[in-house]
C-alpha positions as CSV (number, residue, x, y, z in Angstrom):
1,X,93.3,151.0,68.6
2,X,89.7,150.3,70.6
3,X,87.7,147.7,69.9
4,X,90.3,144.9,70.1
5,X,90.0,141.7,71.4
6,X,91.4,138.3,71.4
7,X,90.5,134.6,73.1
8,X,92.2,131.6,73.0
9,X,91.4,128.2,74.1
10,X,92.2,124.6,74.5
11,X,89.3,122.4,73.6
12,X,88.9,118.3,75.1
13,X,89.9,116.8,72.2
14,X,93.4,119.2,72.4
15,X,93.0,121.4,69.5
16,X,93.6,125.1,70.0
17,X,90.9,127.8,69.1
18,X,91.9,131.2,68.5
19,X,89.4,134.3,67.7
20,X,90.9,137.8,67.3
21,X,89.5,140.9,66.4
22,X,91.8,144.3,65.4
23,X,91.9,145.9,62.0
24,X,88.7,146.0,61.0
25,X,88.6,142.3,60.6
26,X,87.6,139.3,62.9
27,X,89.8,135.8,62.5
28,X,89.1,132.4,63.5
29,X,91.9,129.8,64.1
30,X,92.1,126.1,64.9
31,X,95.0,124.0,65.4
32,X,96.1,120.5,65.9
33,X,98.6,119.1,67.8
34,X,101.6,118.3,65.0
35,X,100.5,121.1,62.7
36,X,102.4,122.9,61.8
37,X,100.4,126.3,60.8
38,X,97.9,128.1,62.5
39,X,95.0,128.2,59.5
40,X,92.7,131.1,59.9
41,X,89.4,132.3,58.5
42,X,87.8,135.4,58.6
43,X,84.6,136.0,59.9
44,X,81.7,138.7,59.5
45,X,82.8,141.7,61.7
46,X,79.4,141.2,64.2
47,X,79.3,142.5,68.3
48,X,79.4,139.2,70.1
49,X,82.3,137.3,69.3
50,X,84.5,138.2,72.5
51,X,83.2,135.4,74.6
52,X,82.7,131.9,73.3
53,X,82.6,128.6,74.7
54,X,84.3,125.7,72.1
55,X,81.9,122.6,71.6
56,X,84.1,119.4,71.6
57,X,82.9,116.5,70.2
């Protein structure tokens, strides 16, 4: 399938950030250290969200 695309990253504070696209559908996932899930949310389907830097605060 085209159009598919995934990043991941660990941000300073160490919490993972995960945004996928495939399916029709683009997901956004953060995750602590000790959790035990990944939580996601889904986001509009909008061009653009391939790169992306994480702001740590």
């Amino acid at each position: 399938m085209s159009g598919q695309f995934s990043n991941i990253v660990w941000t300073n504070d160490d919490r993972l950030v995960l945004i996928a696209q495939g399916g029709g559908r683009t997901v956004l996932g953060i995750w602590k250290p000790g959790g035990t899930m990944l939580p996601l949310r889904t986001l509009p389907t909008l061009q653009g969200y391939n790169s992306f830097v994480p702001i740590a605060r």
